[in-house]
ZATI-618868 format. One record per residue: y, z, x of N, C-alpha, C, O in turn; residue in one letter. Coordinates in pm, whole numbers, plus 50000, padded with zeros to 5 digits. Each point is the difference from the previous one (the first is absolute). Layout:
! ZATI-618868
YZXYZXYZXYZXA
...
! end
This chain:
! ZATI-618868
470074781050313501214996550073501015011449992500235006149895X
500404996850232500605007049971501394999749940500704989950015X
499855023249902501164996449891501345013550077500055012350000X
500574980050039501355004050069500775010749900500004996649882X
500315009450134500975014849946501504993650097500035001850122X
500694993749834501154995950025501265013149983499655008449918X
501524993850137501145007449930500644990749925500124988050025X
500285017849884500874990849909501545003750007500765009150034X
499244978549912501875001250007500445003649849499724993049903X
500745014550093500305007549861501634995449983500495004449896X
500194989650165501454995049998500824994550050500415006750096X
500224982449890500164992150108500865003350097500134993050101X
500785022249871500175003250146499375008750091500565003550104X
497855001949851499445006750062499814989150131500004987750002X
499825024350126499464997550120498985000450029499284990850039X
500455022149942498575006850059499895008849905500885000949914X
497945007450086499135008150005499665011350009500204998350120X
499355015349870499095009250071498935002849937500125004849888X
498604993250166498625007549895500165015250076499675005450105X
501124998349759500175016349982498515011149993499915011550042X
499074980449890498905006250018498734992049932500054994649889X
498875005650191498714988949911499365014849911499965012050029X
499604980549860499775005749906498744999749970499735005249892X
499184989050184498535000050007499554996150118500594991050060X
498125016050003499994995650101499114986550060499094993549950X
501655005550187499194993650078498034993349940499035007649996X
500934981349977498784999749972499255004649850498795001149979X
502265000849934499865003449867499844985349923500784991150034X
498305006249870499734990649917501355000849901500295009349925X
500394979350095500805000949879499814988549868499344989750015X
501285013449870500174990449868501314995950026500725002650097X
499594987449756501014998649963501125008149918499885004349885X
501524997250223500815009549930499865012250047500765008649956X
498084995750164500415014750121500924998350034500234989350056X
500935021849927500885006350079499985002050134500035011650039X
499904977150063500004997850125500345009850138499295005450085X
502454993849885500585009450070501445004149934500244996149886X
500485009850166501564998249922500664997150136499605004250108X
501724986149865500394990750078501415006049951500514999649888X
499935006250231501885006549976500914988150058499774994950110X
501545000249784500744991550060501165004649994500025010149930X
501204986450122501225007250010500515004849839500635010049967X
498864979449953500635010049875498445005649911499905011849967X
499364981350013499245006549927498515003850052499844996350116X
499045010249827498475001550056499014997249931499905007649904X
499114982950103499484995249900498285003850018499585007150092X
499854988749837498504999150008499114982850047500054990649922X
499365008650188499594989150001499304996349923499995010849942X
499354983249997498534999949919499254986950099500434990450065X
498285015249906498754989450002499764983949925499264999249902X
501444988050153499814987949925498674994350020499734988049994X
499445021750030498344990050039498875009950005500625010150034X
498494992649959499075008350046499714999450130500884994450066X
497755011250021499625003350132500095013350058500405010249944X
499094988050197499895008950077501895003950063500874991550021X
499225019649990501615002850020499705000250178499075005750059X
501794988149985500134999350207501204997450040500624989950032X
499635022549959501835004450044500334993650136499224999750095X
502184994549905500314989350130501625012650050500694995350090X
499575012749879501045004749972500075015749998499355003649902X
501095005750156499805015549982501065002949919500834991249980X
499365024749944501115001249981501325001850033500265005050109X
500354992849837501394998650067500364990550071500775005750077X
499224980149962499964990349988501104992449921499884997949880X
501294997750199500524995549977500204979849991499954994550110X
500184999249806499474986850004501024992449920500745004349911X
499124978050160500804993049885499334995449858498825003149982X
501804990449925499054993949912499234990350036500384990450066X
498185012149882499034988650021499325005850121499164994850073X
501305015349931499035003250150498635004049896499945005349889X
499114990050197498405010349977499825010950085500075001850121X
499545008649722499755008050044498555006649965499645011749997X
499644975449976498375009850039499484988749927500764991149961X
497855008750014499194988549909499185007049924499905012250003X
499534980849931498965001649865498394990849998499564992549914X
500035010650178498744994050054498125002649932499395010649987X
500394982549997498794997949919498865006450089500184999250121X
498805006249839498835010550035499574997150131499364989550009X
500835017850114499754992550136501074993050069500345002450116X
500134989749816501454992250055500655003850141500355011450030X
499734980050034501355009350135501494997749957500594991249937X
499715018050112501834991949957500234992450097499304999050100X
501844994349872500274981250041500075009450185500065012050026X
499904976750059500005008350143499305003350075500075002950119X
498714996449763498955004650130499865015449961499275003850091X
500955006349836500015006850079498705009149838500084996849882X
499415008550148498885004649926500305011249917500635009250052X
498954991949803500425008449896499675016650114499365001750104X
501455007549804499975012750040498395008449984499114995149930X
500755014550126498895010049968500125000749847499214993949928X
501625012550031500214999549811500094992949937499715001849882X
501034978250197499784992949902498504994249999499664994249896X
499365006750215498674999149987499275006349959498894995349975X
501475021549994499325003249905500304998649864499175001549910X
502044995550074500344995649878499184987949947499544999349885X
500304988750238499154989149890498705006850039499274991450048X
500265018149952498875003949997499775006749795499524996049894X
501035013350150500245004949851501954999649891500435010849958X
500184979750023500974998850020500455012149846499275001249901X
501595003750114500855011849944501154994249918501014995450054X
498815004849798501494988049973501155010650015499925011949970X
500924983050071501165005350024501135000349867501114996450040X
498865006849819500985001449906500815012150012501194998149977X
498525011750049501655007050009500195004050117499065001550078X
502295001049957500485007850084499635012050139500275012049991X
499394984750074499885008950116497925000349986499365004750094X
499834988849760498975001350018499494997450117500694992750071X
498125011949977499224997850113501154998950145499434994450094X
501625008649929500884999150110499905010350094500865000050089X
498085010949913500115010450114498105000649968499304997549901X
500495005950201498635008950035499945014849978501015006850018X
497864998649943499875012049996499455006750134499034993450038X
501215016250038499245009350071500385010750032501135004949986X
497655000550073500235020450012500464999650131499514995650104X
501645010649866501285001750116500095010250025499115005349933X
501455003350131500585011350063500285007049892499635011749989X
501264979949890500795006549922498675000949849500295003549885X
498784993650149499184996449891499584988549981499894992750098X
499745001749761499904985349961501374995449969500645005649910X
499844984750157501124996650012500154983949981499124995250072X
501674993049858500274988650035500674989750125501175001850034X
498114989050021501134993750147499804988149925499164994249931X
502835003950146500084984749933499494994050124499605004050110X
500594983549822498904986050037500654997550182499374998950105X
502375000849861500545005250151499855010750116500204998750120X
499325014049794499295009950090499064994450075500204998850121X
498634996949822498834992050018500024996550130499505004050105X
501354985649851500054987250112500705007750151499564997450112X
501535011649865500135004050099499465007050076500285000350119X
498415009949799499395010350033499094990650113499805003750115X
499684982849825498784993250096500954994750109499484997350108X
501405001449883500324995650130500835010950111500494997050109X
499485015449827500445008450082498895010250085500105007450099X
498634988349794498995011450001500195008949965499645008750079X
500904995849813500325014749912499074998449905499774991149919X
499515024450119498985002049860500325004149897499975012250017X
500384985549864500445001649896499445009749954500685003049902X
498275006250110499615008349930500735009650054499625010949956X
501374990450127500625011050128501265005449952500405011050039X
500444979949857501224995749964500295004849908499144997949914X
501975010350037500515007549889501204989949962500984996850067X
498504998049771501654988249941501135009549994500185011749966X
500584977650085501195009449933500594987049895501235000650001X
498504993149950500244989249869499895002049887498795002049999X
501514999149902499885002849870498515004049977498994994150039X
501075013649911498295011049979499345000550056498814999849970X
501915001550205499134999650101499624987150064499354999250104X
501084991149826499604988650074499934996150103501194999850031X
498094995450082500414993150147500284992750010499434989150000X
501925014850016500744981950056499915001450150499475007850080X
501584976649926499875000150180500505004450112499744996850116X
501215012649831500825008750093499015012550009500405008650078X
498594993649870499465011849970498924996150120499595008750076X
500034979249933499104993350090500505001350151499435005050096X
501794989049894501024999250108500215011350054499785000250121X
500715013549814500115009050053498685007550033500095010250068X
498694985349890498445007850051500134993850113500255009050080X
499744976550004499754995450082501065003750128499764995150110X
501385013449873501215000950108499325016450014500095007450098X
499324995249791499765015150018498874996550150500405002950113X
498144990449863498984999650064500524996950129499635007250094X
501314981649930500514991050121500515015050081499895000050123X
500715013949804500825013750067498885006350074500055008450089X
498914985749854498965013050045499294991950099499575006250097X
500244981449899499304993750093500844997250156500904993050044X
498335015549993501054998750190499834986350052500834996250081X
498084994849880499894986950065500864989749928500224988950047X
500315015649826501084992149927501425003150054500844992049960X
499725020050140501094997450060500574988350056499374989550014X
501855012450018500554990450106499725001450119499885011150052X
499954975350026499425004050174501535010750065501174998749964X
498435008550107500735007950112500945000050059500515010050051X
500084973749956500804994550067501065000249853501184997850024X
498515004349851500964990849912500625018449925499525011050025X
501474986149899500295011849937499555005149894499604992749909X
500375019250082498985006249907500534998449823500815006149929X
498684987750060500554994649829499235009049890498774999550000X
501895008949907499475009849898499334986949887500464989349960X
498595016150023499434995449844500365001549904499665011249960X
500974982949963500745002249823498914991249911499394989550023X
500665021949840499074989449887501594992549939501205002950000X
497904986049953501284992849915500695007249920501194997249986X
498305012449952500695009249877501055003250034501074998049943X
498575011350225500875006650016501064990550079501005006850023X
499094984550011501174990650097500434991449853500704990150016X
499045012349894500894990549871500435014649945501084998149944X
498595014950046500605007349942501425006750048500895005349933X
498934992150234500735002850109501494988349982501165003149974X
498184981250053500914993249971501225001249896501224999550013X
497785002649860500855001049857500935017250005500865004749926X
498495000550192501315012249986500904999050126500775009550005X
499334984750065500694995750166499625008550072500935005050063X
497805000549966499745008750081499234986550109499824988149972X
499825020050162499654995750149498795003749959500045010149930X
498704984850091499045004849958499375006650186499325009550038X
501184982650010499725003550173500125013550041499305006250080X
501974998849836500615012350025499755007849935500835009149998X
498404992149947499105012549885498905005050077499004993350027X
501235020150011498725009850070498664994149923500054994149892X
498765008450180499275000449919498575005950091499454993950092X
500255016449866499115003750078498004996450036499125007350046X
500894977649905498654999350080500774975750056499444990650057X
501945011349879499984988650063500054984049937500374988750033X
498895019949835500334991149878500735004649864499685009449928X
501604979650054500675002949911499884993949822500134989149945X
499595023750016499725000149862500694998349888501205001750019X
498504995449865501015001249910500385015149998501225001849992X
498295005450012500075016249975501354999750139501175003049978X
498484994250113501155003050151501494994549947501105004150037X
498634985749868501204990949972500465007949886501095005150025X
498484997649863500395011549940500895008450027501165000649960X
497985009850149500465014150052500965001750058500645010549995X
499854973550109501174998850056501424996849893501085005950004X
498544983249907501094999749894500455014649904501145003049964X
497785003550013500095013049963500435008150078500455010349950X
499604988450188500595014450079501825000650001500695010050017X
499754976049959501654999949968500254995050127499254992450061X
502305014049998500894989750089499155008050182499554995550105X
500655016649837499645003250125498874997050090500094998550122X
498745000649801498554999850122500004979049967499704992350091X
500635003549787499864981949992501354997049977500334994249896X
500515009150191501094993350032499644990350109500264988149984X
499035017050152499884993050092499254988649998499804992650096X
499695006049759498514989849971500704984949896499574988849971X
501755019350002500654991049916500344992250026500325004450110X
500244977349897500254991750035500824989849890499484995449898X
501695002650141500814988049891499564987550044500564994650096X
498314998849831499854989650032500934986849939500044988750048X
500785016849814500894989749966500995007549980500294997949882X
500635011850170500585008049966500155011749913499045005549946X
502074998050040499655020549920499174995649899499085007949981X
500904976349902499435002049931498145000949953499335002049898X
500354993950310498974998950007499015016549991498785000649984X
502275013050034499465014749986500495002749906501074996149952X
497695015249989500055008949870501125011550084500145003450117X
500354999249786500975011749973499905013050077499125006949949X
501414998850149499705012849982499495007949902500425001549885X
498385004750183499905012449906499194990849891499875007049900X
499724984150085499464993349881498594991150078499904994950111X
498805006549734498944991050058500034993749868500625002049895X
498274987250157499754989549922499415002649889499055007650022X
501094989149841499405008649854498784990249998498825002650019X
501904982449945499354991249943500514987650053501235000850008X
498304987150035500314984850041499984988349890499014996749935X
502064998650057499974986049861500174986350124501084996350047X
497704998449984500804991650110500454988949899499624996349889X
501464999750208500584986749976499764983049990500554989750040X
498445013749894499154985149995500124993249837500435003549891X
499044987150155499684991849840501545002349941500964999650076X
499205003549742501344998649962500745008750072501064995150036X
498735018650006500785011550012500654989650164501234999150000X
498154994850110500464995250038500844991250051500784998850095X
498684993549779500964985149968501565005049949501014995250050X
499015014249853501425006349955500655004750095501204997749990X
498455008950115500435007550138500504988150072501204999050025X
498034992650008500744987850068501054989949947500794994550077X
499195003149774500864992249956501245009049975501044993650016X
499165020549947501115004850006500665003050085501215001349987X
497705001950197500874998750080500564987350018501215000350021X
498284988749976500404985149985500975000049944500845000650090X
499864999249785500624998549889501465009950087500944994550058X
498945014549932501325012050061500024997350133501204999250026X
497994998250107500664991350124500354988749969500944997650075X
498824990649837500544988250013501174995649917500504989150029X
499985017449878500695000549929501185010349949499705011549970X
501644983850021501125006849970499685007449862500194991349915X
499565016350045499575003249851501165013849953500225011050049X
500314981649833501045006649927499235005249887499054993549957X
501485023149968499634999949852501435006049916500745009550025X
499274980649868500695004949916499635009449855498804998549980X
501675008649937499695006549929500815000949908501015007050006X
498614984749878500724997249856499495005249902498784999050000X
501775007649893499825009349922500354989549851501094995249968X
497615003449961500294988349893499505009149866499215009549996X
501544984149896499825010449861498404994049959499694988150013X
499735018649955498994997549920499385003749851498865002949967X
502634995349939500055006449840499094986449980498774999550010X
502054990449963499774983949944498404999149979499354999849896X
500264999850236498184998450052499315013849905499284997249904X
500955014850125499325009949909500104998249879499035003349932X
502094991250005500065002149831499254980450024499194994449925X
501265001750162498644987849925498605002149993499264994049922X
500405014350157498365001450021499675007149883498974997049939X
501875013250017499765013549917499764983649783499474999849889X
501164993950177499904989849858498584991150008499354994849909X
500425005750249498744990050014498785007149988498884995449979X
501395013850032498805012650042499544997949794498924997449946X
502315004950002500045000149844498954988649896499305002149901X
501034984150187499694989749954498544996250076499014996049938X
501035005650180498814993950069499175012249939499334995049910X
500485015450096498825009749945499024996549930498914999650056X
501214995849761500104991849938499284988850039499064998849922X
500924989050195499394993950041499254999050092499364989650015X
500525021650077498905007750082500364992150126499134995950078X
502315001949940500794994950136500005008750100499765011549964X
500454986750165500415007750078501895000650032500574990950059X
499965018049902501165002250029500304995050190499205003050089X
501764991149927500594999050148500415014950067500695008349941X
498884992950159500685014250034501584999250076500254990150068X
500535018349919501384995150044499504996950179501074999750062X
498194998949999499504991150148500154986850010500364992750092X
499045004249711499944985849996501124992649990500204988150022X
500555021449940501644992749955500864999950105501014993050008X
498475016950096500835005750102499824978550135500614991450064X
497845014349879499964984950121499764985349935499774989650060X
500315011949846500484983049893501595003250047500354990850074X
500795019449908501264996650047500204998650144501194998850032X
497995001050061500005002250132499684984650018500374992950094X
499115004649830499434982050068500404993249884499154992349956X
502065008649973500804990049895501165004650112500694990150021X
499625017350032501045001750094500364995950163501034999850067X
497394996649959500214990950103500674987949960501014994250042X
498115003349860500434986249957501344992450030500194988750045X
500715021449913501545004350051500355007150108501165004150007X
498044998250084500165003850157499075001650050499355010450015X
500324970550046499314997550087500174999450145499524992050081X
501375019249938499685006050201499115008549966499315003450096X
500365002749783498865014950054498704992149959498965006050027X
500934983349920498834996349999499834989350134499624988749969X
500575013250148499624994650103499435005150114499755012049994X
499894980550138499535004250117500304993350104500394988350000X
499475017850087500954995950136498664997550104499085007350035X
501374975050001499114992750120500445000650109501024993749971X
499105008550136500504991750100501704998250016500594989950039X
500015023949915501175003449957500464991749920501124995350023X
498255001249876500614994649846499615003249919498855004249987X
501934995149934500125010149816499374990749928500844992449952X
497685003650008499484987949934499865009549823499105008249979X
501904988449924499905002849869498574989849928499854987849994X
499065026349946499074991249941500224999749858500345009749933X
499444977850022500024993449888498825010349916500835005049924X
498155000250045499595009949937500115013850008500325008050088X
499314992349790500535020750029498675006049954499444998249892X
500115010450227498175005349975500445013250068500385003550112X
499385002549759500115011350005499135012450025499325005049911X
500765000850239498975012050034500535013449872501015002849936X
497745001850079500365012649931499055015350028499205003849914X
500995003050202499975010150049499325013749919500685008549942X
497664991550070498965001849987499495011650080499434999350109X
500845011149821498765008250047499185005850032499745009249922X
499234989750219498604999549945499315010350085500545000450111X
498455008149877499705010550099500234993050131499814987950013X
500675021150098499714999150104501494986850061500044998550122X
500944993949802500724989750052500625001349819500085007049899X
500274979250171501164992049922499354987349990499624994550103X
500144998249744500144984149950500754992049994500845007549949X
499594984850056501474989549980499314986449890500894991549993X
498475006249964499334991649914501774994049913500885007149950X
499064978850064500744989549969499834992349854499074993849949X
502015008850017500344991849835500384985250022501024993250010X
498255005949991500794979250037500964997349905499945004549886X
501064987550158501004993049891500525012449874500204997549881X
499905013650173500195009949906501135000749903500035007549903X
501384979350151500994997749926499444993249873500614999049894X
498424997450127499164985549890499695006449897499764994349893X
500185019450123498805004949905500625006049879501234999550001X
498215006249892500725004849889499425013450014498895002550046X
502125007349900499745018250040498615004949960499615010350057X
499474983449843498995003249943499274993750095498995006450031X
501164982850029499074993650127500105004950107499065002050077X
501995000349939500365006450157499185019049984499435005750094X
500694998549807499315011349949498445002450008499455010150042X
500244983949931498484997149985499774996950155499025005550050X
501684987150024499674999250128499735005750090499095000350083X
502235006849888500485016350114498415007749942499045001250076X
500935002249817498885007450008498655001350006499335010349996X
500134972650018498644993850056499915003650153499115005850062X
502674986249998499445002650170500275017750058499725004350112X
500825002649784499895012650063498625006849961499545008450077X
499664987649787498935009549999498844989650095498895004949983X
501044987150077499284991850048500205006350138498965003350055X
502214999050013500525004550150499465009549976499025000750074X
501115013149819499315014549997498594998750004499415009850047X
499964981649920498454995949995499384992350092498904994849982X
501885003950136499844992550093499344985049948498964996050054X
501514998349869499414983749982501204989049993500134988949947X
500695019750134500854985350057499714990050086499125000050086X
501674991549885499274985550108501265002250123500945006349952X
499244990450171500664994950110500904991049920501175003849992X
498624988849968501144989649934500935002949946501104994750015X
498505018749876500735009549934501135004150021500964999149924X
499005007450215500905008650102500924990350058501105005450015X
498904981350028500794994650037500774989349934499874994649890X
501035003550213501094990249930501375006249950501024993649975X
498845019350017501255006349887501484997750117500075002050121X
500744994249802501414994050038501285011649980501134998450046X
498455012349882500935013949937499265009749983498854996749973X
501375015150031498525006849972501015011549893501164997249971X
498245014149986499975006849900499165014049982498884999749948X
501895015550108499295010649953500495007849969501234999850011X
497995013949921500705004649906499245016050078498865000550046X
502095011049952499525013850032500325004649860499265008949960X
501484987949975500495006049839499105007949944500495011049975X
498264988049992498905005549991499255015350073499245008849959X
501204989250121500235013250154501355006549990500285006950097X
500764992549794501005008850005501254998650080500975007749997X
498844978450095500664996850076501644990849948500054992749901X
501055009950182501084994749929500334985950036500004989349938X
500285013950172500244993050155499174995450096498865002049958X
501114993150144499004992650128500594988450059500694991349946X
498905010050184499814987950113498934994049977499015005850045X
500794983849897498574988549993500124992850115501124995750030X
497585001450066500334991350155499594986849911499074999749919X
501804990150110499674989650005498724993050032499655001450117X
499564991549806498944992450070500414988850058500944992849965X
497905005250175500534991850120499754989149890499295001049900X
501614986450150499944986849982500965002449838499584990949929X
501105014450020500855005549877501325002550024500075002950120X
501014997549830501525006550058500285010449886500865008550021X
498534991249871500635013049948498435002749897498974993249992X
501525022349930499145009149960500405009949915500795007850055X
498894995449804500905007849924499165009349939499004996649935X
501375015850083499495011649981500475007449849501145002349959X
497814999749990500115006149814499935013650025498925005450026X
502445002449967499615017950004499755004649801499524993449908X
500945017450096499005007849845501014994549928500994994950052X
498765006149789501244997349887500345015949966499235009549993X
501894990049994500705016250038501085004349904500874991649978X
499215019749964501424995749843501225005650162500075007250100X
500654982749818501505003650036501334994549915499794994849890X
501185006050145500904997549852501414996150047500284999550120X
500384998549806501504988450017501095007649889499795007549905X
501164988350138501075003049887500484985949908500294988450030X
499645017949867500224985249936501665006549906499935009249918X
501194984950112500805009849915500165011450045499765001150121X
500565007949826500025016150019498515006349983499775011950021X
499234978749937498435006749977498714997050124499824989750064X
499595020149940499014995550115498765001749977499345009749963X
500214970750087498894998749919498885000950081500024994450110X
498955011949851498595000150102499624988949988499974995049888X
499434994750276500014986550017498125009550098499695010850050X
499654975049920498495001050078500844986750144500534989049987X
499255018050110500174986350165498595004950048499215008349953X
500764982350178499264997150117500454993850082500644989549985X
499065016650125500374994150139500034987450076498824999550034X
501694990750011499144990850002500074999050195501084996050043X
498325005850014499844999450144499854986650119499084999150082X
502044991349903499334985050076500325002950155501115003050045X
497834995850020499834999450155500174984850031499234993549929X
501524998750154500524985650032499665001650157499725010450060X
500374978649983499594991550107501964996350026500644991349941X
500005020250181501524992449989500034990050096501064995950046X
497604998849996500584987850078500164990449943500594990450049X
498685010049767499744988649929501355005849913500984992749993X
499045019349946500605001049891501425007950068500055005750109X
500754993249821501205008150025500185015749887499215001449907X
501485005050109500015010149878500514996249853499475003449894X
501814987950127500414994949899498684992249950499115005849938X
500854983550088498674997449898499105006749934499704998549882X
499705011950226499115009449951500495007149878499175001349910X
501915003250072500595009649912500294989449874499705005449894X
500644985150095500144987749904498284997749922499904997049881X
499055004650196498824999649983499945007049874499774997749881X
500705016650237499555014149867500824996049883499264995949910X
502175003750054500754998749914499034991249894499595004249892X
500144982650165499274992749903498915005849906500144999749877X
498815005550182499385008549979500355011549886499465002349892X
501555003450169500815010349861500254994349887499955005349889X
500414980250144500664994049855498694993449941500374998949883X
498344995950120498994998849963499175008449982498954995549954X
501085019250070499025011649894501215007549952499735012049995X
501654985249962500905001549933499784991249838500385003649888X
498784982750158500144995149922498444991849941499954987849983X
499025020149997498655002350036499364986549908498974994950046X
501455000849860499884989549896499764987150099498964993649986X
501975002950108500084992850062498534999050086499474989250026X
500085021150006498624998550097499105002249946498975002350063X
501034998249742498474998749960500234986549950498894996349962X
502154992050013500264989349959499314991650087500054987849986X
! end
């Protein structure tokens, strides 16, 4: 019978989906606990795994965007069709012929053959496109990681053949349309060039043509250039493309919620400068005592955001969010705390963080940050936070604008601990501060409040006893 590969819902405000990439192929025997595919969601990217054994019969390509609960392929027993009618693949029939277990990663997922470029690997997508395009694969030089053939490599053999074949033109009557490989009309796109408008002397445009034109500067690919979303859609004068980070998965999700966050919202920052003697000479006593018992000392972060959420407590406009133009104050305080992690940013949430005691709240902060660095956070993790919390202090930094996270009204930014000093009397004493940076929501908050916030704040790591009690 066959066994459904479902998407899962990893949180209850996930939507959807993307299978970012399958991770074995088409027609591969799998166990229990294969690494399926990895599945990118607006905040995090996970690994699917295998809940069943069978034959693997992908319902789904990559990139594939989906809600939860969608299927996306089955797990079918030796011979099996998938549900539909519709009959296992060439590979998954040879698979129940001799089936291949599938335990790690990328095993058995490409074919071997002697290519152009040598003995070379095609993925399982090359394949499929090659038979239905009629591209002989042995013809084809990868350009994929160690040569691999993927399907643009396919794609672009077959626009090449269609240039040379005169019976593959357009009839006589219609206009003469140039041949582009995919490479080169996505390499074209991603630099705003016209791909129409690039010479090319047999008719088909290459990645090499798309190149040569971005390389020649304003003068000869000026005329090829095109603002398709405005100036910011062209590279620079005088400048080519080094390297591409597209904007997908987290790097995307951050791009959209901060433009979100700064169009939808009035966002103020203030910048309060709070002593931090009290907190250092307490740690410097705990550091003394906990040693001794093989404790982990709090780092002044921890103290910084135990007073940040004992201080809502006492100003509850910044712990709210705005519906439907109303200021709804929530009754808990869950505290994000600003993570991070190659490639983005974490926000992973302290629940009830006023609740907690500094040694709890301690131990916390530093489970969900080495867990976010190790990628084994859950979706659940990340949401919910009502205040959030980050710190550049660490980076040398004094000062900053923190953007607000959408659905949040304020956000408080930790710059470095820094000596500076006071007059006390006629004597002047060297004092350790830090910055303290709160970005507000002024449709929710006003400044006066905001600044009452910080004050509080000053007078609770003024008085540090109070927030390990």
């Amino acid at each position: 019978m066959a066994i459904e590969i479902l998407l899962p819902k990893l949180g209850l405000t996930m939507e959807e989906g993307t299978v970012d990439e399958w991770l074995v192929a088409d027609g591969a025997a799998i166990t229990i606990g294969t690494p399926l595919l990895r599945l990118a969601t607006d905040k995090i990217d996970v690994d699917v795994e295998a809940e069943a054994e069978g034959i693997l019969r992908r319902a789904v390509a990559d990139g594939a965007t989906l809600a939860p609960g969608s299927v996306l392929g089955w797990l079918l027993a030796a011979g099996e069709a998938a549900p539909g009618g519709a009959a296992p693949s060439a590979t998954a029939a040879a698979a129940s012929d001799e089936p291949v277990v599938i335990t790690t990663l990328k095993q058995a997922d490409d074919l071997e053959v002697t290519s152009a470029g040598g003995r070379a690997f095609v993925s399982p997508n090359a394949r499929r496109v090659a038979a239905e395009l009629g591209v002989d694969l042995a013809a084809i030089s990868g350009t994929g990681p160690a040569g691999r053939i993927v399907s643009e490599d396919v794609e672009e053999a077959a626009a090449r053949l269609a240039t040379a074949d005169p019976d593959s033109g357009p009839p006589p009557s219609a206009e003469p349309t140039k041949a582009v490989s995919p490479l080169a009309r996505r390499d074209a796109q991603r630099a705003g060039i016209d791909v129409s408008a690039i010479p090319t002397p047999t008719g088909y445009a290459s990645r090499a043509d798309v190149r040569n034109a971005i390389a020649s500067g304003p003068t000869e690919a000026a005329s090829a250039a095109v603002a398709t979303s405005g100036p910011q859609a062209q590279l620079p004068a005088y400048q080519e493309t080094a390297s591409i980070i597209p904007m997908k998965g987290m790097r995307g999700t951050i791009a959209a919620r901060m433009q979100q966050s700064l169009t939808e919202m009035a966002q103020l920052t203030h910048g309060f400068e709070v002593s931090m003697d009290a907190v250092v000479a307490l740690r410097k006593e705990m550091k003394e005592q906990y040693s001794a018992l093989g404790v982990p000392v709090p780092s002044l972060n921890d103290f910084i955001v135990r007073a940040a959420a004992l201080a809502l407590r006492q100003h509850p406009i910044l712990n709210a969010t705005i519906i439907d133009k109303e200021i709804h104050l929530l009754g808990r305080i869950h505290m994000g705390l600003a993570v991070a992690v190659p490639g983005g940013l974490m926000v992973p949430v302290i629940r009830d963080a006023d609740r907690l005691s500094l040694p709890e709240l301690a131990a916390t902060t530093r489970d969900l940050a080495e867990r976010c660095r190790d990628g084994a956070i859950s979706l659940d993790e990340l949401e919910g936070g009502t205040f959030a919390v980050t710190s550049l202090g660490t980076y040398g930094v004094d000062m900053f604008t923190p953007v607000v996270n959408p659905g949040n009204v304020g956000i408080l930014g930790v710059g470095r601990l820094r000596d500076s000093g006071k007059w006390e009397g006629d004597l002047w004493v060297r004092t350790q501060v830090l910055t303290l940076s709160l970005t507000f929501d002024h449709r929710a908050v006003d400044g006066a409040p905001a600044a009452e916030y910080l004050q509080t704040m000053a007078e609770l790591l003024a008085r540090p006893l109070v927030l390990v009690s």
